[in-house]
C-alpha positions as CSV (number, residue, x, y, z in Angstrom):
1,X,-8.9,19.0,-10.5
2,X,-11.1,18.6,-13.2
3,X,-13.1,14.9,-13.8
4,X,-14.5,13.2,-16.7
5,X,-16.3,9.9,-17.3
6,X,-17.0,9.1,-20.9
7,X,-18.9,5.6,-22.7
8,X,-17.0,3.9,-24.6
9,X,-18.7,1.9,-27.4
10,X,-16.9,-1.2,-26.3
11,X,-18.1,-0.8,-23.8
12,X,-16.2,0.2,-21.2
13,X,-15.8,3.5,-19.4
14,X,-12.2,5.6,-19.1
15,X,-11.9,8.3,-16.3
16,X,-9.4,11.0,-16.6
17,X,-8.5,12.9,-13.6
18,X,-5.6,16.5,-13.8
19,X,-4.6,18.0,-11.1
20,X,-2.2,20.8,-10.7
21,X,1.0,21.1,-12.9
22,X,4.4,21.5,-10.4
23,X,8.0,22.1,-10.9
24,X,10.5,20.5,-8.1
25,X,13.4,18.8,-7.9
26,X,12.0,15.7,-6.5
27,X,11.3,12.4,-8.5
28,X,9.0,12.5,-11.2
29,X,7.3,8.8,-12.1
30,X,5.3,7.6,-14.9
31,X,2.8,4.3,-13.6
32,X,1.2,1.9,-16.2
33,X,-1.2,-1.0,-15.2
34,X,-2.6,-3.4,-17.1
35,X,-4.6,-6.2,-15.8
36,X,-6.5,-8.9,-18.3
37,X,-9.4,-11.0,-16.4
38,X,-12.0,-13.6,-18.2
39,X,-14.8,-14.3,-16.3
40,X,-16.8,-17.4,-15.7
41,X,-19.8,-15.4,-14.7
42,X,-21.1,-12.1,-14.3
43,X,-19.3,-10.5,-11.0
44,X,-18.7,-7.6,-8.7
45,X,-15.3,-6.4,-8.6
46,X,-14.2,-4.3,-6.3
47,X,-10.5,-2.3,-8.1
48,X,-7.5,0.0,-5.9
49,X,-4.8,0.6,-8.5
50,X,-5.5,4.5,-8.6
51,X,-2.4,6.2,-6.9
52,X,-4.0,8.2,-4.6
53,X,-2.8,12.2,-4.2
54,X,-1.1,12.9,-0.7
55,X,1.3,15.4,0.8
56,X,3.9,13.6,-0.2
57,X,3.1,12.4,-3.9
58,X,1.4,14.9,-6.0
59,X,-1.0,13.7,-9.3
60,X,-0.3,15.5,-11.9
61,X,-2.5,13.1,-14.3
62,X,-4.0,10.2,-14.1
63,X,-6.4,8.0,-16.7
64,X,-8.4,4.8,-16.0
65,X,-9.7,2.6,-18.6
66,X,-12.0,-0.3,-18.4
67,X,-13.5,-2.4,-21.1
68,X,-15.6,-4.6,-20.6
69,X,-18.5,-3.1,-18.0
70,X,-21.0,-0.6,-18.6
71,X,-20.0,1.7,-15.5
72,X,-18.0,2.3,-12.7
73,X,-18.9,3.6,-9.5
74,X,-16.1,4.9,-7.1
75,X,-16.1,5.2,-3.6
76,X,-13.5,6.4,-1.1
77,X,-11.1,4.0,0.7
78,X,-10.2,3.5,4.1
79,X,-9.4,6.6,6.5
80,X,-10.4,8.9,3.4
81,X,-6.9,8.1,1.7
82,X,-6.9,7.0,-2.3
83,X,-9.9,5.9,-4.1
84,X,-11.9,2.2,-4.8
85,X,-13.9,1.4,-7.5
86,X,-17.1,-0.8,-8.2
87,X,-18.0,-2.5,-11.0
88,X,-19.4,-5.7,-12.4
89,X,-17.2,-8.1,-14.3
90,X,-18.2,-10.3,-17.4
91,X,-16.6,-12.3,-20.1
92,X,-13.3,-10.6,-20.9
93,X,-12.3,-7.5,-18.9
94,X,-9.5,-5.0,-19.4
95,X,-8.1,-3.0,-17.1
96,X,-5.8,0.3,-17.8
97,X,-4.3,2.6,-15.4
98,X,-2.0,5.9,-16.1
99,X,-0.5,8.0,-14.2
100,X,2.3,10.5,-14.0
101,X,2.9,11.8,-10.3
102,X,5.6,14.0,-8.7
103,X,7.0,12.2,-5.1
104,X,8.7,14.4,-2.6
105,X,9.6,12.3,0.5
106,X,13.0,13.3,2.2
107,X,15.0,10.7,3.7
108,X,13.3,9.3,7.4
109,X,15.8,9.4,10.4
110,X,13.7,6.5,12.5
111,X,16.2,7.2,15.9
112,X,14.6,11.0,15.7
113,X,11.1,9.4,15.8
114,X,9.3,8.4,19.6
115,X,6.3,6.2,20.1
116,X,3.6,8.3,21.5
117,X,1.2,6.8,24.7
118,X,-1.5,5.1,23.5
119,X,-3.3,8.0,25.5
120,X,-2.5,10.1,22.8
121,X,-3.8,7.6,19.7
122,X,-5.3,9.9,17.1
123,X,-9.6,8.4,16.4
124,X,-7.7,7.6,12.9
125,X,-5.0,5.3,13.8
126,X,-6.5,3.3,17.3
127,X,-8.1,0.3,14.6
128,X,-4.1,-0.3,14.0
129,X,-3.2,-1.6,16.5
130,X,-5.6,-4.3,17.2
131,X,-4.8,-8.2,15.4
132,X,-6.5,-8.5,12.3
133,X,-7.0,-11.4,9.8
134,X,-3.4,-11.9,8.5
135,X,-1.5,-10.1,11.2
136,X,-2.1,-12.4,14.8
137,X,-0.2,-9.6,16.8
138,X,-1.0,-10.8,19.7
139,X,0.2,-14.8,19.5
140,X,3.7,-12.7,18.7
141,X,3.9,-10.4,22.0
142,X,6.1,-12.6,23.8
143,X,8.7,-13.0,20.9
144,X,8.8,-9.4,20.8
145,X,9.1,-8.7,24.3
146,X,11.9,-10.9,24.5
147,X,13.3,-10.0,21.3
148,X,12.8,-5.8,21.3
149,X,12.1,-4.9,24.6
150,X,15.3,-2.8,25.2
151,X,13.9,-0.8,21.9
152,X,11.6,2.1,21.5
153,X,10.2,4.2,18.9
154,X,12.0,4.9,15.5
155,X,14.6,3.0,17.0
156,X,12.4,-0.4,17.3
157,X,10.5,-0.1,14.2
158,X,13.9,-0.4,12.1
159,X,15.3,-3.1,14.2
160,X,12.3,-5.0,14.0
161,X,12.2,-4.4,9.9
162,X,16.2,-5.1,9.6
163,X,15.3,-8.0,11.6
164,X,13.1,-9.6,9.5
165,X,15.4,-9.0,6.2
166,X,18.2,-10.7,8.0
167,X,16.1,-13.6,9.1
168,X,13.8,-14.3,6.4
169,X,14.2,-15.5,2.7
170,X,12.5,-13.4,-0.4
171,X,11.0,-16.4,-2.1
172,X,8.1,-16.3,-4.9
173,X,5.7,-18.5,-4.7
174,X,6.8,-20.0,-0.7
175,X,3.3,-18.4,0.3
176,X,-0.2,-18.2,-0.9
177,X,-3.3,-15.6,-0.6
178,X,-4.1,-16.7,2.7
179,X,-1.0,-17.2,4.3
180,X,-0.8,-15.1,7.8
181,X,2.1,-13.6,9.6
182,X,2.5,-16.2,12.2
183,X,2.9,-18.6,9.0
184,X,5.2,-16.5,7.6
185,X,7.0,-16.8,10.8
186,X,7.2,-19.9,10.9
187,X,8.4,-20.5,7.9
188,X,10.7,-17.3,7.4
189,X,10.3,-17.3,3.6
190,X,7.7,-15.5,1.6
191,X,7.3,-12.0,-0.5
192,X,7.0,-8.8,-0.1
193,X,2.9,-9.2,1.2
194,X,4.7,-11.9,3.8
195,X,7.3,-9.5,4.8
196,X,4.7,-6.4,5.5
197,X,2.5,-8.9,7.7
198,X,5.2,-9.9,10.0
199,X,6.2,-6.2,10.6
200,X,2.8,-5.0,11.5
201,X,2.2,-7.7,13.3
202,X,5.5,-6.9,15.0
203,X,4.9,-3.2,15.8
204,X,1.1,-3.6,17.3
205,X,2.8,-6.2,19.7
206,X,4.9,-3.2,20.6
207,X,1.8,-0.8,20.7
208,X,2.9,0.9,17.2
209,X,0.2,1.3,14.9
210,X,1.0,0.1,11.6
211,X,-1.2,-0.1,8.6
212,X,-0.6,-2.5,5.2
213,X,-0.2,-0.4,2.4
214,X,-0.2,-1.2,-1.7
215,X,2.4,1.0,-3.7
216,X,3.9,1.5,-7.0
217,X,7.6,1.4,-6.6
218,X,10.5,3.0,-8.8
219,X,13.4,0.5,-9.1
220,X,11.3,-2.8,-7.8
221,X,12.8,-5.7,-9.8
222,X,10.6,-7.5,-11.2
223,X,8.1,-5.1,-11.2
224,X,5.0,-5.5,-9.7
225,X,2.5,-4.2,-7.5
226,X,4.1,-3.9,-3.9
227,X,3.0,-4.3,-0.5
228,X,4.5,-2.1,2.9
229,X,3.9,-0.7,5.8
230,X,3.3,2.4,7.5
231,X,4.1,2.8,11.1
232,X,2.8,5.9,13.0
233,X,4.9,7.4,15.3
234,X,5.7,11.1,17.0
235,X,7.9,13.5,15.9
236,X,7.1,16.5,18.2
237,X,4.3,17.8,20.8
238,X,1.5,20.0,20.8
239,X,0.9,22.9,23.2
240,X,-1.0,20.8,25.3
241,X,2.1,18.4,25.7
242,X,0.0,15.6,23.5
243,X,2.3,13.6,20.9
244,X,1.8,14.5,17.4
245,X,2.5,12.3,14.8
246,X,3.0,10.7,11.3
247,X,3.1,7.6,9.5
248,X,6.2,6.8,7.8
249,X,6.7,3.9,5.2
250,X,9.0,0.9,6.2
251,X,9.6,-1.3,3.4
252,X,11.6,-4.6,5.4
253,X,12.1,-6.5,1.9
254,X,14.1,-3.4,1.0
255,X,13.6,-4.0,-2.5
256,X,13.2,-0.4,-3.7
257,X,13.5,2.6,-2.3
258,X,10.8,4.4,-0.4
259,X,11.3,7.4,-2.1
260,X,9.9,6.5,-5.1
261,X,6.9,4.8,-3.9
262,X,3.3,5.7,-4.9
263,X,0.5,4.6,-2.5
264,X,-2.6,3.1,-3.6
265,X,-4.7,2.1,-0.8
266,X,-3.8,1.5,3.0
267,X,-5.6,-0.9,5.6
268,X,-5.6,-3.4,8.2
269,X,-3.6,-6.2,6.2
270,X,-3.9,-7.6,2.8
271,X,-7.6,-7.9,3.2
272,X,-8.2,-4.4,2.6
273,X,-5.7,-3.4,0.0
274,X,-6.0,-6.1,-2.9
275,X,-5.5,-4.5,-6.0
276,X,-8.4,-6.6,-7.2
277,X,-11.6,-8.3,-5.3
278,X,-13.5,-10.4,-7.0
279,X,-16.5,-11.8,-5.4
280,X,-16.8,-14.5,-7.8
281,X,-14.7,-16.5,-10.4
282,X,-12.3,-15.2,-12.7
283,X,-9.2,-16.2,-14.1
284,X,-6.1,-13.8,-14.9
285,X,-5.1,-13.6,-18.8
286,X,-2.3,-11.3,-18.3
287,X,-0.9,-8.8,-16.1
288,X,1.7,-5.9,-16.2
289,X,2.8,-2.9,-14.3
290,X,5.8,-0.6,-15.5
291,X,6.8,2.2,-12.9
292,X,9.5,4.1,-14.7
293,X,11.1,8.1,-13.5
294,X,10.2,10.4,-15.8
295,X,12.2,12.8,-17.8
296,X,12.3,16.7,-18.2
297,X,10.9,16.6,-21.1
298,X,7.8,14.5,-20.2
């Protein structure tokens, strides 16, 4: 991989990032971002939109532009997965992100799938199954008892997500920033942010770790940024008879396909996975994503 960071006499800064060319079979998608902020004052803002190179999605390029601060300073995110960046916000600011990325992601069979002992937790994955902000699992361990209990596994985790997309209604604007899972299910209407909640919040009352994650997604109508989950779960043992295992995106609005979903940052709930933090006040001009498959010839 080969980085650049130029100045641009805007200013602003654009960061291009290569990584290795591939042939395969497997989806090809082309991401572009835009996101237009003005600024009351001068502010910290704290950016995830970078698709982040995995196993399972592979950069091939990737370019991000923004006018309107004098430098960017990027940090890793959570677990070492994707990339964050810093930078201080004033008057307008324009945000552009590019990327073309390969995604090869084979069909899950969940019933194959076991939920390991929490004796064999990997360090990276015991934070996830703890409440957090948005996701109160434990004020929803006795629904899930009652509702689930018979369940394990692969097995739970889809019942749980067809569950919710039988019960709930995909409605815009029915929630807010700061709604919370138990709200959510309460009221059994929100979007796709509303819908991840409840599921992790589900699965850590059932002692599955789940994480929020924030995704480009091929085929999501309208398009926008989306929000997921990832459960973690076993799909063998090691020689010492301990579980190992994966995490596996569940997508309960089932609004596009998993396949063709890009990552951007992973965390604990929506806290740690906006697409843009600002710690102070700004309001949105205009904002845009386009996720389109590309061609042979691109």
């Amino acid at each position: 991989m080969s980085d650049t960071q130029t100045q641009l006499s805007n200013p602003g800064v654009i960061r291009d990032a290569v990584t290795h060319n591939t042939e395969t079979d497997s989806i090809g998608i082309r991401i572009c971002a835009e996101l237009e902020y003005s600024f009351e004052s001068e502010s910290d803002v704290l950016l995830a939109v970078e698709a982040m190179p995995m196993y399972d999605q592979h950069l091939i390029k990737d370019k991000l532009l923004v006018n309107g601060t004098e430098s960017l300073h990027p940090l890793p995110q959570a677990d070492g997965v994707g990339q964050r960046t810093f930078f201080t916000g004033h008057d307008t600011v324009l945000v552009e992100y590019h990327a073309d990325l390969i995604i090869e992601r084979p069909e899950v069979d969940f019933s194959l799938l076991t939920a390991a002992p929490a004796g064999h937790f990997a360090n990276a994955v015991v934070n996830y199954v703890f409440p957090s902000r948005y996701c109160e699992s434990d004020k929803l361990y006795t629904f899930v008892q009652d509702q689930f209990s018979h369940l394990s596994g692969g097995v739970l985790v889809q019942a749980m997500a067809d569950w919710i997309f039988d019960n709930f209604t995909y409605e815009p604007g029915a929630s807010s920033g700061t709604t919370t899972a138990i709200e959510s299910f309460v009221t059994r209407r929100g979007v796709c942010r509303d819908y991840a909640h409840v599921l992790i919040a589900f699965c850590r009352a059932a002692m599955i770790p789940a994480r929020m994650v924030s995704a480009y997604a091929l085929h999501l109508e309208p398009q926008d940024f989306h929000a997921v989950v990832e459960v973690w779960l076993a799909n063998g043992v090691n020689e010492q008879g301990r579980a190992i295992g994966s995490w596996y995106l569940v997508d309960a609005t089932r609004l596009a396909p998993t396949s063709g979903m890009a990552r951007i940052a992973v965390g604990r709930d929506a806290t740690d996975i906006s697409f843009m933090t600002i710690f102070g006040q700004a309001s949105m001009i205009r904002q845009s994503v386009s996720v389109k498959e590309l061609n042979r010839e691109d």
